[in-house]
ZADRENPA-957014 format. One record per residue (C-alpha): x, y, z; residue in three letters. Coordinates in steps of 0.25 Angstrom, whole numbers, plus 2048, in hexadecimal, padded with zeros to 3 digits. Layout:
! residues N
XYZALA ...
//
This chain:
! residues 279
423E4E9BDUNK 425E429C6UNK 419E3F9CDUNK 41CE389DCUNK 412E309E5UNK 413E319F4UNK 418E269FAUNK 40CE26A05UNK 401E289FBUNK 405E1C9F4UNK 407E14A00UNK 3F7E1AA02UNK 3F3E149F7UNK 3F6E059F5UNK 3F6E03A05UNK 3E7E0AA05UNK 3E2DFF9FBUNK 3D6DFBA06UNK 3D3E09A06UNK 3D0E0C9F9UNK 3CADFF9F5UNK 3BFE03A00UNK 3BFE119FAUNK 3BCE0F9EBUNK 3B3E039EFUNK 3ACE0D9F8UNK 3ACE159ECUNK 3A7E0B9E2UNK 39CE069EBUNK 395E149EFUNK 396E189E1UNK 38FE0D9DDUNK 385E0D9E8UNK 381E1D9E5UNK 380E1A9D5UNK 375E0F9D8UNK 36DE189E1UNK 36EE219D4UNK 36AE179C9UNK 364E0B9D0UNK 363E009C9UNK 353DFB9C6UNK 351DF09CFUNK 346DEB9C5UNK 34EDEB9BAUNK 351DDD9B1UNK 35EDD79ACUNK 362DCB9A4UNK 36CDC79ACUNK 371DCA9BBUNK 381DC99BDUNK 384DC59CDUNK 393DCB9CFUNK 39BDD19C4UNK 3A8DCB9C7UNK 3B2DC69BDUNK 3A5DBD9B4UNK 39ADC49B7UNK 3A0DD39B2UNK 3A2DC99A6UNK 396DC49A5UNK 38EDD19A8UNK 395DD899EUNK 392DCD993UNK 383DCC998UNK 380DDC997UNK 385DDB988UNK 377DD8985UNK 371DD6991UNK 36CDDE99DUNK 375DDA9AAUNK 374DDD9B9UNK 383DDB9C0UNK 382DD99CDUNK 390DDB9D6UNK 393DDB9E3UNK 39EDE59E1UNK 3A1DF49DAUNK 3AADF79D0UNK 3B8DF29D1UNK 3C1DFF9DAUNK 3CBE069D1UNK 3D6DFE9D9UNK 3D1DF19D2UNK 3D7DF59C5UNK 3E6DF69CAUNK 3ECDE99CBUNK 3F7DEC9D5UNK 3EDDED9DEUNK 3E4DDE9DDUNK 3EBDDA9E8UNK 3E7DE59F3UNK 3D8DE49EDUNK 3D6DD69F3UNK 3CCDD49FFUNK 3C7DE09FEUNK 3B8DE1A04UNK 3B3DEB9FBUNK 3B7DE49EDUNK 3BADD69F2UNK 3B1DCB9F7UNK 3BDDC4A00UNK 3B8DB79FFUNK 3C1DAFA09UNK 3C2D9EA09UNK 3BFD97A15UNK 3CAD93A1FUNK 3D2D89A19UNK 3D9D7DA21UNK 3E3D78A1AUNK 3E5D84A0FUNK 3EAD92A0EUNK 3F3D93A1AUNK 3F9DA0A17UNK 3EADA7A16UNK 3E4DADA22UNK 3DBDA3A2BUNK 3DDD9AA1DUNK 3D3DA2A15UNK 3D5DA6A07UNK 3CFDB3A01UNK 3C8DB39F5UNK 3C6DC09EFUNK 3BCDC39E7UNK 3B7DD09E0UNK 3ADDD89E4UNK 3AADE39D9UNK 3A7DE49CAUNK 3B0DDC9C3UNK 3B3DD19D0UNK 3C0DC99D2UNK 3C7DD09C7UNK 3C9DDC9CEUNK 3D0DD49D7UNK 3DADCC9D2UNK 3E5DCA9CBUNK 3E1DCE9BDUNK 3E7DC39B8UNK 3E3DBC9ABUNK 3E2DAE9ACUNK 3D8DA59A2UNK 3DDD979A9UNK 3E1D8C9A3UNK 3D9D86998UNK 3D9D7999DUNK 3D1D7E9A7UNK 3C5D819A0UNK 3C6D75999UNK 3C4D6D9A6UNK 3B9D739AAUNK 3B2D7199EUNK 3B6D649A1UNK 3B1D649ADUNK 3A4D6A9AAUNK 3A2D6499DUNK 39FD72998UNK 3A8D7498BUNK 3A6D8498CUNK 3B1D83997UNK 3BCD7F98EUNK 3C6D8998CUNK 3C4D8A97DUNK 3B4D8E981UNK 3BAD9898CUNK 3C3D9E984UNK 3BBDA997DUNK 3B6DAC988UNK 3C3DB098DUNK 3C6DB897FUNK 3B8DBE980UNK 3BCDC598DUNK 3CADC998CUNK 3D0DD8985UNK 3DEDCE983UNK 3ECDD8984UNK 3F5DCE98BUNK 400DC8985UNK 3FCDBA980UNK 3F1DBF974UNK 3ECDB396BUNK 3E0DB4964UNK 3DBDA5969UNK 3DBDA997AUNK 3DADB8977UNK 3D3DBC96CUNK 3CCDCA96EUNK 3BDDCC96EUNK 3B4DD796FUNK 3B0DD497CUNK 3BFDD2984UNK 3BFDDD98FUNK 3C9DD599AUNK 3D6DDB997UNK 3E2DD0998UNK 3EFDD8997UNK 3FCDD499AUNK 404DDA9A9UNK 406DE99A5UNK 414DE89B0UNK 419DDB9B2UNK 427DDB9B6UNK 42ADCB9B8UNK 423DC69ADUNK 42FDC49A3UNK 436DBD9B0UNK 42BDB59B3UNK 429DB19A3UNK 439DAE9A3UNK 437DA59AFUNK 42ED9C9AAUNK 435D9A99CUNK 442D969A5UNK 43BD8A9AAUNK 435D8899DUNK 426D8C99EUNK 422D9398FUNK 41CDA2990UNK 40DD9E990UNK 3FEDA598EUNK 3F9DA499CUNK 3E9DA4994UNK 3EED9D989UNK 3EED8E985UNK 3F6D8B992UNK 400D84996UNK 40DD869A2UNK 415D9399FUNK 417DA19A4UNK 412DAE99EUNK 40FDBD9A5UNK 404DBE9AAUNK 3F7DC69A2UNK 3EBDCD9AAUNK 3DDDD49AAUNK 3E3DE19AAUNK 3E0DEE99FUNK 3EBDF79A0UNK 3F1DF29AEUNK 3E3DF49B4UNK 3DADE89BAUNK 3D0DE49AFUNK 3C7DDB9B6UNK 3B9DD59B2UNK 3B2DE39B6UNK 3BFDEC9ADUNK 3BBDE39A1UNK 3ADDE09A2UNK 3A4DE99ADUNK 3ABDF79A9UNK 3A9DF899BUNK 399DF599DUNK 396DFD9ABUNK 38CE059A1UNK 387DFB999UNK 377DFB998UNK 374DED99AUNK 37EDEE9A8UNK 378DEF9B4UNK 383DEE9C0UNK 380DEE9CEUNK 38CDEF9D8UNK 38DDEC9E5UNK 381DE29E4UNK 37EDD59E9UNK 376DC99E3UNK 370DC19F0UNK 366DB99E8UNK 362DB59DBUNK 352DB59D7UNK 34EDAA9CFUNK 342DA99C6UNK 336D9E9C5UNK 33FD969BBUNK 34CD979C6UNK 353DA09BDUNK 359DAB9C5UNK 354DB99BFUNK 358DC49CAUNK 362DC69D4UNK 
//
């Protein structure tokens, strides 16, 4: 049996990606909207901590806090649309109203040339989970020397990559190519997949070229140095997995997890010794 797809409906389909971004938004919102006329939330009720925006570090931190703790997340956004998990379509999900802020720069005088009135856009997301289910999906630690600078800078030491790094191990659920057990040891905690390309069809090329001019086959995220090397992403099974895959999913019924979509904080309530204890 050989199933067949009209051209025409696929055509409907990738050229309406406006359309149903509004529609499964729509969806999400109103769904949302009835369910907390169902089973409000008690105004009067105290938490230990308050989470303003769940992007890619506070669905981290709100899903470390509520371990033990009891958390109110604030976020401007719904839960991510099912188009968010695809990643053939990241592109056509930018500057969106319903699930992107669309921050813009200023006019520029002397820059960005090529950009419409010389303004950049900025997206950033708006829903569970934030930027990253927005971009790229790429998984990219930096380079160490980085973190060492700003420790530097800051005269911090908890910067230095060495301090970082666990953090980093702590996080991660590690399938990509380039396993060591001093940058990817597993822990009980690691929920952000990191896997390699599932189709990749010039990455041999690519890796072929660079050993030509001499560049070793290097681990992007390990100890650094010039090379080439395929690329490794935030992905689980070919599908997006963003801060809010990894870390808002699995808790949605956690007791100690409070989540208010589609809210705003507009001011922070300070108590008599300054500390801030309601939003």
């Amino acid at each position: 049996m050989t199933l067949t797809m009209s051209p025409v409906l696929v055509w409907l389909s990738f050229s309406s990606i406006n359309m149903w971004v509004v529609i499964l938004s729509g969806f999400n919102f109103y769904h949302d909207y009835f369910s907390s006329k169902l089973y409000p939330v008690d105004s009067s009720e105290e938490f230990d901590f308050i989470v303003v925006g769940s992007g890619s570090a506070g669905s981290v931190v709100a899903n470390r806090l509520s371990r033990n703790n009891r958390v109110f997340l604030l976020e401007a956004g719904g839960d991510p649309i099912h188009l968010h998990t695809i990643p053939g379509l990241a592109p056509d999900l930018l500057h969106r109203p319903q699930i992107d802020w669309i921050h813009k720069s200023l006019p520029q005088k002397d820059t960005l040339k090529a950009h419409v009135e010389q303004v950049s856009r900025w997206p950033r997301g708006k829903a569970l989970g934030g930027s990253s289910n927005l971009n790229y999906m790429l998984y990219v630690r930096s380079h160490p020397l980085d973190y060492d600078n700003w420790a530097n800078i800051t005269g911090d030491p908890t910067w230095s990559y060495e301090n970082v790094l666990p953090f980093f191990k702590k996080s991660n659920d590690y399938h990509g190519h380039f396993y060591n057990e001093k940058h990817y040891g597993q822990t009980g905690y690691g929920t952000l997949r990191v896997e390699e390309l599932k189709w990749n069809p010039l990455k041999n090329c690519f890796i072929n070229a660079g050993k030509q001019m001499g560049y070793p086959y290097i681990d992007l995220n390990g100890p650094q140095s010039s090379g080439f090397c395929e690329l490794e992403v935030n992905q689980k099974n070919g599908e997006r997995c963003g801060t809010f895959q990894a870390f808002v999913r699995p808790i949605l019924h956690r007791e100690n997890l409070v989540i208010s979509r589609y809210s705003q904080a507009t001011k922070a309530i300070p108590n008599k010794y300054s500390l801030q204890e309601g939003m």
